[in-house]
C-alpha positions in Angstrom: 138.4 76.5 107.5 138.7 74.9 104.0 135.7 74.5 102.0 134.3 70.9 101.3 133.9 69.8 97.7 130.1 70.4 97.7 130.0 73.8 99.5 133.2 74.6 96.1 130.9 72.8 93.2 127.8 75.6 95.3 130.0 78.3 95.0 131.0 77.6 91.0 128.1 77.2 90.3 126.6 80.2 91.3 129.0 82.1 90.1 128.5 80.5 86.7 124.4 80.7 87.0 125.2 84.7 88.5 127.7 85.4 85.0 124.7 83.4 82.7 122.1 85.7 84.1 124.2 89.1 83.2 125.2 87.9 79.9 121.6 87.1 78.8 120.0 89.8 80.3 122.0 92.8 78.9 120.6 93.0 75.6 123.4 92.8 73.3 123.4 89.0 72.7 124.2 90.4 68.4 127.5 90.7 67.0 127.2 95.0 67.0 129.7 97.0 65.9 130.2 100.3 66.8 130.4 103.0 64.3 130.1 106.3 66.1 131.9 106.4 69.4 130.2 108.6 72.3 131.9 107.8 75.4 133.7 111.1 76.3 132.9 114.4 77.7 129.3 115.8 77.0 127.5 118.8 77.9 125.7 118.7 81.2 122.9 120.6 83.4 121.0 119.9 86.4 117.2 120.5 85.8 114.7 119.9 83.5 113.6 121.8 80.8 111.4 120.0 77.7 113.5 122.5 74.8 116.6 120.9 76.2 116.1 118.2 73.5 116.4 120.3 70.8 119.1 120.0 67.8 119.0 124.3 68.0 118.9 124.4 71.7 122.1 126.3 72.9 124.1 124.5 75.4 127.6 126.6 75.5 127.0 127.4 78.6 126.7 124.1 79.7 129.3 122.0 82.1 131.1 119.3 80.4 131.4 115.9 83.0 132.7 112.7 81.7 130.2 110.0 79.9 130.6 106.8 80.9 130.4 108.1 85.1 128.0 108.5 87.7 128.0 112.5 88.4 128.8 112.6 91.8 133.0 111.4 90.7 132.7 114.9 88.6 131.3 117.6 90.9 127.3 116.6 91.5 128.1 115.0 94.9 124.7 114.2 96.4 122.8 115.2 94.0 119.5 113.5 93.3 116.6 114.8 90.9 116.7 115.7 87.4 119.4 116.3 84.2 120.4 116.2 80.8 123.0 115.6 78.8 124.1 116.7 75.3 126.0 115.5 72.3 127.0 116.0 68.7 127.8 113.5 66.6 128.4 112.5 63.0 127.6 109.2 61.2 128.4 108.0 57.5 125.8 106.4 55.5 125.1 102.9 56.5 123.0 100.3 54.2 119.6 100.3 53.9 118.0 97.8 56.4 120.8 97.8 58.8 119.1 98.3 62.3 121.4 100.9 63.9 121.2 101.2 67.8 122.2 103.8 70.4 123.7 101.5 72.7 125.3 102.4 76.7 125.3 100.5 80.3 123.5 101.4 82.7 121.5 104.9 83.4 120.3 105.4 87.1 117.6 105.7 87.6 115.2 106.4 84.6 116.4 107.7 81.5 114.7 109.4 77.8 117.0 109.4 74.7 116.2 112.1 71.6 118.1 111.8 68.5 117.8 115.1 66.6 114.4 115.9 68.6 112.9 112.9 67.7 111.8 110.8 71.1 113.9 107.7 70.6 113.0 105.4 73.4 112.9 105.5 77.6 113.7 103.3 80.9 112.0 103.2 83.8 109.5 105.7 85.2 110.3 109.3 86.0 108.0 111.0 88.8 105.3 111.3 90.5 105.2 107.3 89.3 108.8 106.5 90.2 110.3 103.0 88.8 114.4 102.8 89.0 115.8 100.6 85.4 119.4 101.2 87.2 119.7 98.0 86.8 119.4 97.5 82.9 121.7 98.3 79.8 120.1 100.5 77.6 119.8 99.4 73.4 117.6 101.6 71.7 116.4 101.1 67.7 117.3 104.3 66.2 114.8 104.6 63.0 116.7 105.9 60.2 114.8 108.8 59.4 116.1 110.0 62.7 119.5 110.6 61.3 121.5 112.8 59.4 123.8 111.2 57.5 127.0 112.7 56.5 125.9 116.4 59.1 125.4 116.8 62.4 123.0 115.0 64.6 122.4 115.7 68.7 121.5 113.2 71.1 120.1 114.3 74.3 119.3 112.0 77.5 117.1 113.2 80.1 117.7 111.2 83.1 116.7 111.5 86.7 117.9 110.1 90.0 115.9 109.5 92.8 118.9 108.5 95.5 122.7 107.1 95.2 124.7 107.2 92.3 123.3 109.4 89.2 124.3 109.3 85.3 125.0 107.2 82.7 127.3 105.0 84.9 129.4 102.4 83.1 130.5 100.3 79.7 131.3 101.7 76.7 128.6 104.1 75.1 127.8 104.6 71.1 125.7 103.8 67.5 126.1 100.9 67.0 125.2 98.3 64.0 124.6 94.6 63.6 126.6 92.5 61.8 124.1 89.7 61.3 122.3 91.5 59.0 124.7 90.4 56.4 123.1 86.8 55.9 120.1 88.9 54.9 118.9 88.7 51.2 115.7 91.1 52.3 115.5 93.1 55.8 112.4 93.2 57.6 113.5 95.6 60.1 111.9 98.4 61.2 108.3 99.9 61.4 105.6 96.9 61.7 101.7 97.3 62.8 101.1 96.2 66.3 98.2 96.0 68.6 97.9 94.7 72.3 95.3 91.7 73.0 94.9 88.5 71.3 92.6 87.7 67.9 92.6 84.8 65.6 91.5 86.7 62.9 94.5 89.1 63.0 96.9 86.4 60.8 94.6 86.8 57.8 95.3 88.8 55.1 92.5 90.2 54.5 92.4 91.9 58.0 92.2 95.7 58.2 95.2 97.2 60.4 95.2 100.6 58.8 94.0 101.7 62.6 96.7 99.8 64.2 99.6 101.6 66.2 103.3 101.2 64.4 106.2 99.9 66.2 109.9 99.5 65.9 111.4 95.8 65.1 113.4 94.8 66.7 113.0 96.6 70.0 111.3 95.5 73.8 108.0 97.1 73.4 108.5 98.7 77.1 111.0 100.8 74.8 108.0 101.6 72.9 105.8 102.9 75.4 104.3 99.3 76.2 105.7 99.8 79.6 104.8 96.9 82.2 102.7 94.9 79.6 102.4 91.5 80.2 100.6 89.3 77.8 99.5 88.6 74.4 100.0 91.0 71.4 100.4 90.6 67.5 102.7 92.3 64.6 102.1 92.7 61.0 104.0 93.2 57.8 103.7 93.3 54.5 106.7 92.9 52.0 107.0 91.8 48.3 109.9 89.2 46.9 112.5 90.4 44.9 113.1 88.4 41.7 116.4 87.1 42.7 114.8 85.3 45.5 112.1 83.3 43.6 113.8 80.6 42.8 115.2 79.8 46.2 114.9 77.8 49.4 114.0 80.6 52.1 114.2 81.1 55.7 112.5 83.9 57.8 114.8 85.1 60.6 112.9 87.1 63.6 115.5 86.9 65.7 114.7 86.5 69.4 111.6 86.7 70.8 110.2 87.4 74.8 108.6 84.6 75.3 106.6 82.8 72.7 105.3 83.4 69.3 103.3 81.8 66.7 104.2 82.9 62.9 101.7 83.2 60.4 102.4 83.6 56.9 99.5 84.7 54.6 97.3 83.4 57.1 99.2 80.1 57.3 101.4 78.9 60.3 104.8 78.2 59.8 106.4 77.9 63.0 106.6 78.8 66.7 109.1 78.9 69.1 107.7 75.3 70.8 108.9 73.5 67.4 112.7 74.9 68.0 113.2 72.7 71.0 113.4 69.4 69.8 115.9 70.7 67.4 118.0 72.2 70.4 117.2 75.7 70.1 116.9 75.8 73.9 117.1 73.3 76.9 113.7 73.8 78.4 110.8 75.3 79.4 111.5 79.3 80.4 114.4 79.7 78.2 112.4 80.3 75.2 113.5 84.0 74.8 117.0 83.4 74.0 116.4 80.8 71.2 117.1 82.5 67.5 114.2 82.3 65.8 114.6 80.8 62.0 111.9 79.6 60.5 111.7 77.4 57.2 109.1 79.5 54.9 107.0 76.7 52.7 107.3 76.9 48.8 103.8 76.5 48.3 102.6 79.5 50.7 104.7 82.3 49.9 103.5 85.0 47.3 106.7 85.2 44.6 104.8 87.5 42.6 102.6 90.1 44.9 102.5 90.8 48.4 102.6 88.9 51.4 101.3 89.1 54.9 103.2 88.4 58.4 101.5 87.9 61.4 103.3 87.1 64.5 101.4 86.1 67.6 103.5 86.5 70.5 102.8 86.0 74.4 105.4 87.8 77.4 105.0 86.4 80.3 107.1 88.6 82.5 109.5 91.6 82.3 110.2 92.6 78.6 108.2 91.8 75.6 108.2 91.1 72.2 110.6 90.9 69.5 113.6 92.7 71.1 116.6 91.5 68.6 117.4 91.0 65.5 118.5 90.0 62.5 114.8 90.5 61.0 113.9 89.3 57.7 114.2 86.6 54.8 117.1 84.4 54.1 118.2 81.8 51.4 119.5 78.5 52.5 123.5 79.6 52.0 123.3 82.6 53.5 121.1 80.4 56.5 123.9 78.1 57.1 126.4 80.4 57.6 124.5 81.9 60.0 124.4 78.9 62.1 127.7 78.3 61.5 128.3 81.2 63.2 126.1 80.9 66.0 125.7 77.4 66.6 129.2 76.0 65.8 131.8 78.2 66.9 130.6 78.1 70.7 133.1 79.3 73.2 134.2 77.6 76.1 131.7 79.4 78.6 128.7 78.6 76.4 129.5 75.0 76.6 129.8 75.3 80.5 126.9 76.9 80.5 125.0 74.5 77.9 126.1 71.8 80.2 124.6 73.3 83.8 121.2 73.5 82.1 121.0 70.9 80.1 117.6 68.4 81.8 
């Protein structure tokens, strides 16, 4: 029996709403570009065993299965519980203030990532308090201290199953670097001071955060250990100007944000995420994580000759928090309209389609 024109317009649209919810939710909304490619054949053991993340660890003995595929197409059939993978790598020296990524599809069911022994980032939960991120593409902030530039690094990946397929499953896995960062005059990126809860007094620059936890930006704070938090929590840095930006029109960039923030700049606001919608950042209420955050920073409160002070306030109101992609850090007005050149002008066909469906 044929369809009728409603029941069709039903069925397009959900498959439109169905392909908008994967392509916003997969966490690689950036223009990244891989520079070290790791899909292949790594080494591979069942069981679990803490020194297995260890550059030294020796692993010749190891099976080699196929990366990305669940284990059971490579000789694991049925098997549920714990494993570990291993890999060498090498990567060239990349600018300073480039955020580099390890970057894969999805991991069922939890998963923990080491770069040269260093604890990079986890999904889900492993045992005795289970929680499956099967669903989720991994994108973890590799701090650069982490790598070896020009040598050998190892990247190991605990991961554990609890029932059906197993592994890293699917799309293409590597490092991987943004390219925005190239409308950046100074980076911002990396390790900022961060504490959960919600204080006024936290956007002044007089506060004392020496006792504060550090965090990496961008990155979802669950990647951070912040697993399941819901609610308010701040950031802090400080940063000096660099002459060659003193006499120009700037814009701070925090990228995207889950779900609101308020920035404070030397103890001053200067935007949130509420004053992007009436410039058509986003179409409405709930869509506030995917808008680019660009913020116009005023001539008369920024420090051109010491140190300033950011503050960012920022509330999550459900699954991942905080301020999970980049590019992070200060602008000048060219360099700012390119960058919306790019984003904002050279929409494709889909993300008109798309802009259309949800527009009020």
């Amino acid at each position: 029996m044929q369809k009728s024109g409603l029941n069709k317009s039903i069925y397009l649209l959900s498959i439109l709403v169905g392909s908008y919810f994967l392509s916003v939710n997969d966490g690689f909304a950036e223009d990244l570009r891989k520079v070290v490619q790791l899909s292949g054949y790594w080494k591979f053991s069942i069981g679990d065993f803490r020194e297995w993340s260890d550059p030294d660890f020796d692993d010749s003995d190891w099976d080699e299965i196929k990366v990305p595929d669940k284990w059971e197409n490579q000789g694991y059939n049925e098997y549920n519980g714990y494993a570990w993978y291993r890999k060498e790598f090498k990567i060239y020296p990349i600018d300073k203030g480039v955020p580099v990524y390890f970057v894969s599809g999805r991991i069922d069911d939890a998963d923990e990532v080491y770069i040269n022994g260093h604890f990079l980032a986890k999904s889900g939960r492993f045992p005795p308090q289970y929680q499956t991120a099967h669903n989720q593409n991994r994108k973890y902030y590799i701090p650069r201290e982490y790598l070896n530039f020009n040598k050998k690094n190892t990247i190991a990946v605990r991961v554990y199953d609890e029932y059906l397929e197993g592994g890293i499953i699917n799309n293409p896995v590597g490092i991987y670097v943004d390219e925005d960062y190239q409308y950046l005059n100074l980076a911002l990126s990396g390790k900022w001071k961060f504490h959960l809860g919600d204080n006024k007094q936290w956007k002044f620059v007089n506060y004392n955060d020496e006792f504060w936890n550090e965090i990496n930006v961008p990155s979802e704070w669950e990647h951070e250990g912040y697993q399941e938090y819901d609610g308010y929590a701040w950031y802090r840095k400080e940063f000096r100007l660099p002459s060659s930006l003193k006499n120009e029109d700037l814009y701070l960039s925090l990228g995207k944000i889950d779900d609101y923030d308020y920035v404070y700049l030397n103890g001053e606001l200067i935007g949130s995420v509420f004053n992007l919608e009436k410039d058509g950042e986003y179409k409405r209420r709930g869509y506030e994580y995917n808008a680019r955050r660009v913020y116009k920073i005023p001539d008369d409160i920024i420090n051109k000759n010491g140190t300033n002070t950011l503050a960012i306030r920022v509330y999550d109101r459900i699954w991942r928090g905080g301020i999970y992609e980049g590019p992070i850090g200060i602008m000048t007005e060219p360099n700012y309209k390119k960058y919306r050149r790019k984003h904002y002008e050279n929409k494709s066909f889909w993300d008109y389609v798309i802009d259309r469906l949800f527009m009020d």
